[in-house]
N, C-alpha and C positions, 0 to 999 in steps of 0.2 A: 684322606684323599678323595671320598666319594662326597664328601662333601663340597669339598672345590669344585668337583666336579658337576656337580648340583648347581651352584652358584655361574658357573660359567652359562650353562645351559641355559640357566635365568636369565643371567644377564645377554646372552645374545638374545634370545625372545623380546626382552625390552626394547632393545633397541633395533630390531628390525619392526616390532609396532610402533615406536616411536615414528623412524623414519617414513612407515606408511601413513600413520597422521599427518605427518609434516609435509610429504609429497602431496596427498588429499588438498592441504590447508591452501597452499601457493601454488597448488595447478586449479585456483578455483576460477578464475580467468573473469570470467562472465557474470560470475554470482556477484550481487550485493553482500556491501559490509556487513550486514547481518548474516547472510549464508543462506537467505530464503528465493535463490536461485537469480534467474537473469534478470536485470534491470528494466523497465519497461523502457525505458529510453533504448538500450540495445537491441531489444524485442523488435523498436517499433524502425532504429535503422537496417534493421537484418531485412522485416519482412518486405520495405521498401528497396531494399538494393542499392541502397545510395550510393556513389562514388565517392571517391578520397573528400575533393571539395565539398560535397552536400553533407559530408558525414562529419567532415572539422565545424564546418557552421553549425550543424545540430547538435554536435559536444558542446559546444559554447552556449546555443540555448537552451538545451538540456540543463546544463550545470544555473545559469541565472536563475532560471526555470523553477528547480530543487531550491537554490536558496530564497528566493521569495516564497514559496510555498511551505519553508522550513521555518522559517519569522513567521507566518501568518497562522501556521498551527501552533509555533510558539504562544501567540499571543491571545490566539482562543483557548489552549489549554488554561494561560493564566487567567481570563476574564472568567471561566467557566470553574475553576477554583474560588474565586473570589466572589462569583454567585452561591455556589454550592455551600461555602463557608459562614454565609450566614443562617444556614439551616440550623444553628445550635443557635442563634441569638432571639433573646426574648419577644422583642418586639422586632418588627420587619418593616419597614418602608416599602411599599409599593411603588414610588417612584423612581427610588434608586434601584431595586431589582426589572423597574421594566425600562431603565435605563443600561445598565449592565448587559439586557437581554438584545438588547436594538443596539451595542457596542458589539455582539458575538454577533449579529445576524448581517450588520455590515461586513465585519471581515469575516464572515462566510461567502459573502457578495465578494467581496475583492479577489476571495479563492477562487473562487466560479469565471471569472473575471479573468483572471492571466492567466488559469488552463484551457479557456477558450482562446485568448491570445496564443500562446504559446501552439497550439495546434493551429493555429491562421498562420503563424509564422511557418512553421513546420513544412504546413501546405506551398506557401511563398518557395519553398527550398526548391520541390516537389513539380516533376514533368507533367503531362498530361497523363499520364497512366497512371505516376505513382502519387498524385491527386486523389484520384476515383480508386486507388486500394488504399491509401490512405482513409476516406470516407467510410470505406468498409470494416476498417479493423475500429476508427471510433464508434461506428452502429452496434460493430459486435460488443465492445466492451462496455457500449452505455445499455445493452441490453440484459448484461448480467452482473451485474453492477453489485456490490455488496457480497461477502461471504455468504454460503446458502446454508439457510434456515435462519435467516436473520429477521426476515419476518413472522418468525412461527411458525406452530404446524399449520398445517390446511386447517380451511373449516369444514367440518364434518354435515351430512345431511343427518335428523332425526333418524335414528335407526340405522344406520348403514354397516354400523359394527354387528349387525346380525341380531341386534337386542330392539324390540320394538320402544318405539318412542315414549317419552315417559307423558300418562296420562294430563289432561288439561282440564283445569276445573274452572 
């Protein structure tokens, strides 16, 4: 009997954690497919305020938007495998790796390219006000651009860890 009783007690614990996953999972609304929070695309109709109309037409370039930028990373990942890949081969052609390399550096260009379009369109959607906060949130985000510490650490002056510098011969 104390055992049944055991098991039941398990078994309702599971499944009221179950259920709290599950509610977490599909109340996630705003997160991205992956779960790594709001979409920048939603970020950026929120902070503008957009109305029903400017927010249908930015869903639509938003999504064009994502899938040309989903091909064009596609196709850098594969160019830059197929450079990287000749790192185990004997000999190396020079010309085919610095052809390979100007094939990645264009469609880096083309990326560059329809996120600047895509935020000219954006802008296009965009009143006079939400123009100039529009301008503000691309300053702010091309100012810290890159996960931090991605350049390394700082540079250090001689000595500053408290340790005098090392001599000079």
């Amino acid at each position: 009997m104390k055992n049944n009783l055991l098991l039941y007690i398990l078994l309702g614990f599971l499944v009221l954690v179950n259920s709290f996953f599950l509610f977490k999972h599909f109340s996630a609304g705003d997160n991205d497919e992956r779960g790594r929070g709001p979409r920048p695309g939603n970020f950026i109709a929120k902070q503008l305020e957009f109305d029903d109309s400017q927010t249908q037409k930015f869903e639509k370039l938003d999504m064009e938007h994502r899938e040309n930028i989903n091909m064009l990373l596609a196709d850098i990942r594969e160019l830059k495998d197929s450079l990287f890949d000749r790192l185990s081969d004997e000999t190396v052609d020079d010309s085919e790796i610095n052809a390979i390399a100007s094939q990645i550096a264009n469609k880096e260009k083309t990326k560059e390219l329809e996120t600047f379009r895509f935020f000219k369109a954006v802008g296009e959607l965009c009143n006079d006000n939400q123009k100039e906060l529009l301008k503000s949130i691309i300053k702010d985000a091309l100012g810290r651009q890159g996960p931090p510490g991605r350049n390394g650490p700082p540079r250090r002056s001689p000595g500053e860890e408290g340790r005098p510098p090392p001599p000079r011969h």
